[in-house]
N, C-alpha and C positions, 0 to 999 in steps of 0.2 A: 721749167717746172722744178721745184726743190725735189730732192730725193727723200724719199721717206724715210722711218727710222726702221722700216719694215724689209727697207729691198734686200738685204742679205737673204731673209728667211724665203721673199718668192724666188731669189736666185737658186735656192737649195732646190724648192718644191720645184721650178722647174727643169730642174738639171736631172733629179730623180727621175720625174715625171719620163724623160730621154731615154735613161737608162745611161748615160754619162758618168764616167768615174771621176771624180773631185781631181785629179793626178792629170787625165786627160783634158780636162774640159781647162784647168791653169795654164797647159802649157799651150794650147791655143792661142791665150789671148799673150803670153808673155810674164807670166807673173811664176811664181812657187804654189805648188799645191798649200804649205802650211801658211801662209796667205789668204789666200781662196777659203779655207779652213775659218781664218776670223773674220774674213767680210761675210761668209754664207750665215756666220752668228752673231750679225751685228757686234762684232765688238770693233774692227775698223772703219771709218769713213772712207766710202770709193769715190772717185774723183769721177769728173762724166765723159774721157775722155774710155778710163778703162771701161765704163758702164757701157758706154757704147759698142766696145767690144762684147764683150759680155752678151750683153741683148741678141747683137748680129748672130754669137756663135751656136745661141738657142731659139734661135730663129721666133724673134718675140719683136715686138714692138719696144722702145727704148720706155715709153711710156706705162707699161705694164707696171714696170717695176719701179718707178719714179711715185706714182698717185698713193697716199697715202687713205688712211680708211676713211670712210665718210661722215662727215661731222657733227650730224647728229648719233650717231651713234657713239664716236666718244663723247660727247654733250650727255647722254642719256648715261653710258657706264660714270661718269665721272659725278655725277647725280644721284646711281646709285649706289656710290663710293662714302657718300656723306652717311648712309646708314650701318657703315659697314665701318667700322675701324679696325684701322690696321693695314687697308687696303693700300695696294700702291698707285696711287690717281697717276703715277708718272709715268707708269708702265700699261697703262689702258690702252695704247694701239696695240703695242706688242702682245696683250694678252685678247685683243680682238682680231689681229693678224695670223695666232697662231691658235686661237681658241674661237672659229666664228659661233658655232653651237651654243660652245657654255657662253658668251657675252651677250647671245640673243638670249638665253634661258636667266641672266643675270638681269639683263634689261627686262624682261617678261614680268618678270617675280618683281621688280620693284616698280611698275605701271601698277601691278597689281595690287600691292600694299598699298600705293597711292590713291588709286580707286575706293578701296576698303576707307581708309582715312577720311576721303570725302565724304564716304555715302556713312561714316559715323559722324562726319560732323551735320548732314544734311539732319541724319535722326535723333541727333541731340539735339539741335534744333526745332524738329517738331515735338520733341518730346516738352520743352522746357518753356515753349514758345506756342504753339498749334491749338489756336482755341477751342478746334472742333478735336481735335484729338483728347484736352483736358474732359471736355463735356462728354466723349465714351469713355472715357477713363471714372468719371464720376457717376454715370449711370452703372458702371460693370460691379464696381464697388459698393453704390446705394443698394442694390439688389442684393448681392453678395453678404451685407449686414443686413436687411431684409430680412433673408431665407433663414440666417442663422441665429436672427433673435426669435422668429416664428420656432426654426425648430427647436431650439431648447427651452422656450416656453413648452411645448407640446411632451419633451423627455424629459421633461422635470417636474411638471405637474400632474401627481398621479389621480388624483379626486376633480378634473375639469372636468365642469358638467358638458351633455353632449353640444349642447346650441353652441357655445363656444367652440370646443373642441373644433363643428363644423365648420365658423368662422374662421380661426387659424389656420383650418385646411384650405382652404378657398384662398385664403392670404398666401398659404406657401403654394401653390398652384400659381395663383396670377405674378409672383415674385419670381418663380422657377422661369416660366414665360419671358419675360422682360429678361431676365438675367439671360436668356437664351438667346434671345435678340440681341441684345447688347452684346455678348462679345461675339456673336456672328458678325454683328456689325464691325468690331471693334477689328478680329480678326482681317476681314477682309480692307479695312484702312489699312493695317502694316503692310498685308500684301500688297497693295497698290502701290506703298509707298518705296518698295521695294525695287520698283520696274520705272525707269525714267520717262518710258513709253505711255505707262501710264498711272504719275503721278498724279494724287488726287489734287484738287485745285481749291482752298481753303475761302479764299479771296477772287472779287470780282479784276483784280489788278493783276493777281497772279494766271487765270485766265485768261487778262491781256496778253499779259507776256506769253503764258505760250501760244497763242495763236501769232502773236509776231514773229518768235522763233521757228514758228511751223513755215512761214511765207518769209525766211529769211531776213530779217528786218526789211522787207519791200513789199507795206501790202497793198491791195489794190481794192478790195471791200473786206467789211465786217462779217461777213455769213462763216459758219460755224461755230461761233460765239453759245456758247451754253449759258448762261446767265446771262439774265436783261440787265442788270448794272455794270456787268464787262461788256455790253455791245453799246448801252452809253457810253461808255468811256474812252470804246474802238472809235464809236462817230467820232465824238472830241479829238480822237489824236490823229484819227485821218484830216478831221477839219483842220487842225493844228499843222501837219503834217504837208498839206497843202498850200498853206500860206506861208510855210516854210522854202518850200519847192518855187513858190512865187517870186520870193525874195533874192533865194537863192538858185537861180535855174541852175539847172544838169553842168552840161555844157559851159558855161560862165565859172561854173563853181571849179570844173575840176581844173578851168586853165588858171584859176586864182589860185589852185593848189601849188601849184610849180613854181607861181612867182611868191607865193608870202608862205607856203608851208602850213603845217599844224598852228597857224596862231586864232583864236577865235579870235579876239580884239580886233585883229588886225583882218580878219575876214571881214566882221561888221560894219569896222569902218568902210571898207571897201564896197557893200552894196549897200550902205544905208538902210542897214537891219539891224535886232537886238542882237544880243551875244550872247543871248541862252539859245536863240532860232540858231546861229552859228554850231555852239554846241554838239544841238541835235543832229545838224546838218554834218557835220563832222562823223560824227556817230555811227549813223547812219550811211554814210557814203559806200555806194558798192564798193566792195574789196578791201575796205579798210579795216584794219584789225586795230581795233579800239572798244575800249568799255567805257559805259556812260551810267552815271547814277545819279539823280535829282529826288533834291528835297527840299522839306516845306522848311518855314520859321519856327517850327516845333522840331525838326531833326527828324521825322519820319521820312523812308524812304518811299517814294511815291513813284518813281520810272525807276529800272533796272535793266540794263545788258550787259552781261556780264565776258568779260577775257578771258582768256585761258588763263589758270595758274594767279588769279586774285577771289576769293570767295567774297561772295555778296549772300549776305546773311536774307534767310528765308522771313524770319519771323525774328521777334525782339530787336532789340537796339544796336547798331552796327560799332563798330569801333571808334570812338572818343576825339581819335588821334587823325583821325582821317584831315587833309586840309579841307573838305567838301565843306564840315564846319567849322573850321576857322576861318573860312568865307565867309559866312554868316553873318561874324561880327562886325566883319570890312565891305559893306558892300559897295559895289562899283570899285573894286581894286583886286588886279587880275591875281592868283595865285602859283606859282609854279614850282616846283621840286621834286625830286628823288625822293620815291618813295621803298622800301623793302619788307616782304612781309616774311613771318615768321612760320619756323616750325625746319624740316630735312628738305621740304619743297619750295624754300627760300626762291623768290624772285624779285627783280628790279623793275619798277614801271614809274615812268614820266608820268607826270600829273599837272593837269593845270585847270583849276578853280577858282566859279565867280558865281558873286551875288547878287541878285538885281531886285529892286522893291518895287511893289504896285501898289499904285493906289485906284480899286476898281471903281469906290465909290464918291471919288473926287477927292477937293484937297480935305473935307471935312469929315472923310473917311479913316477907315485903318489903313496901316500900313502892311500889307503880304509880301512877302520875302522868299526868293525860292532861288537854292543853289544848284548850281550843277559842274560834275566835277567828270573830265574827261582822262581816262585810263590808257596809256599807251605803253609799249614794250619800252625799255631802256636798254640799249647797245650797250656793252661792254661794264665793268665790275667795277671801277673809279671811283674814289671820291665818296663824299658821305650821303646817307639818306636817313630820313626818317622812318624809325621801327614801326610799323602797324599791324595788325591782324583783321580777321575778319567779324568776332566778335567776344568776349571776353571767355565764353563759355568754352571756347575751340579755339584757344589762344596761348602758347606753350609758351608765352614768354612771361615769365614769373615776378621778373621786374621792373613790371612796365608801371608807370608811377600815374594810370590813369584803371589799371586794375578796377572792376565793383566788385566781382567775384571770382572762385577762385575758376580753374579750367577742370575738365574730365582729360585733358591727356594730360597732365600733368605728370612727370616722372615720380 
């Protein structure tokens, strides 16, 4: 096991810890106190013959002081070094070795900022996007010009005979009303929208999704479905979903994993199935940390599951750049690349994308086309990739040359 950049500082903490004097505990093992002095502050490398000593004399395991800190945690300070300039990313054990406190309160505060970022880009999203959000927005405000051309007709006209008079009051009555409801209503949308728990559900597809995410992507029926157009579309995906699992059995599937890997193509060839059913099957695979998103011939997003650390836009048009649709134009020709998306919470994910067309109504039919574009983590920082975001509106990259509008985090 390598020795950490750390074992001086637990050499000190547990020499103190003894009650050992820096003078005492040197000549134990054979060295000079002013020795001992710069390996206790890391400024010398110990060799592991004297480590071993060392260990023996504080009666420690040699191991204690060998194990460096745990790697997500420098993963996470060194992530939140990106918001922070100035920081020394090279010194993140050393200051979680001798600072565990402040690097958990450092790490905290930037989960948290990250959080906050999300849940601004989720409400920028509904705000710019949210059909049902635009239509209390347009009621709160119809009302709102209502009341206030009622009332200044009423304080400005001093000679209105009563009969009117009474009609305008009946008007600003039934407007006060509506405008009351209205932003009761409207209020209690934010609130909702607030709580992940219990986000409102705008769409019969987004209802899908969360009943899928409720049963883990594994479901077994459609009951709890609140909309009759989301429990049609659970049938369809359970039926779907089924013939999927037909194709693809359990068991068959996961020892095909071992020998051919993440390749859909090469799944499909291998049981004589489509390579959108592979896909799914992929996707979907217990334990598998992957994200999937399919879409029509028009570019709408139509299934979503989303990975950690890739945002899949709620509402509006997803990102340009995606290969999902440069599928599109290539169909039956597999996609694969290095993707990285943008903003302090930069990540790398593998991607691989395909297009496949139907023709439902024979050859005298149209053509329907539907992509699907499979999301996985990418090991290690190498090599190039393609810039993407999640959608123009919540997209800090300024020069991205596929831009429609401009971003809200923009610097």
């Amino acid at each position: 096991m390598p020795i950490s950049a750390l074992t001086g500082s637990r050499l000190r903490e547990r020499r103190v810890a003894l009650g050992l004097r820096q003078a005492d505990l040197a000549f134990s093992v054979g060295i000079s106190a002013s020795y001992l002095n710069l390996i206790e502050h890391n400024r010398r490398r110990i060799a592991e013959p004297l480590l071993l000593r060392l260990a023996e004399a504080l009666d420690q395991p040699v191991q204690n002081f060998q194990e460096g800190i745990a790697g997500t945690v420098l993963d996470d300070l060194r992530a939140a070094s990106a918001r922070l300039p100035g920081a020394e990313v090279d010194r993140s054990e050393d200051f979680a070795g001798r600072f565990p406190g402040w690097a958990a309160t450092v790490i905290g505060l930037h989960q948290r900022v990250a959080g906050l970022e999300r849940a601004l880009e989720a409400m920028n999203d509904r705000m710019s996007h949210d059909p049902h959000l635009s239509a209390s927005l347009h009621e709160v405000l119809s009302a709102v010009a209502s009341v206030r051309s009622t009332a200044a007709i009423l304080a400005d006209t001093e000679d209105i005979e009563p009969e009117w008079q009474g009609r305008f009051l009946g008007n600003l009555q039934q407007d006060s009303k509506r405008l009351a409801v209205g932003a009761e209503a409207l209020v209690r949308y934010l609130d909702n929208a607030g709580h992940a728990e219990e986000q409102v559900l705008a769409s019969p597809q987004e209802e899908l999704e969360a009943w899928l995410l409720a049963q883990d992507w594994r479901p077994s029926d459609a009951s709890g479905l609140a909309l009759a157009a989301a429990r049609q579309m659970a049938a369809a995906w359970l039926a779907q979903a089924a013939r999927d699992l037909a194709v693809y059995p359990a068991a068959e599937f996961a020892g095909a994993l071992d020998a051919l890997g993440l390749d859909p193509v090469a799944l499909a060839a291998r049981f004589g199935g489509e390579v959108l059913a592979a896909f799914r099957r992929l996707a979907l695979h217990p334990g598998m940390q992957a994200g999937l998103v399919v879409c029509d011939a028009s570019g709408t997003l139509i299934f979503r599951k989303p990975i950690a650390g890739f945002a899949l836009p709620r509402f509006g048009a997803a990102c340009p750049l995606w290969p999902l649709f440069a599928a599109l134009s290539r169909p039956m020709t597999p996609i694969e690349m290095v993707i990285e998306t943008a903003g302090p919470q930069a990540a790398r994910f593998r991607v691989r994308a395909f297009c496949q067309p139907y023709f439902p109504q024979g050859f005298r039919g149209p053509e329907l086309r539907e992509a699907a574009m499979l999301i996985l983590p990418e090991v290690g920082r190498g090599g190039d990739a393609l810039l993407v975001g999640s959608t123009c509106r919540i997209c800090q990259r300024e020069a991205c040359p596929a831009r429609r509008e401009p971003s809200i985090l923009s610097a």
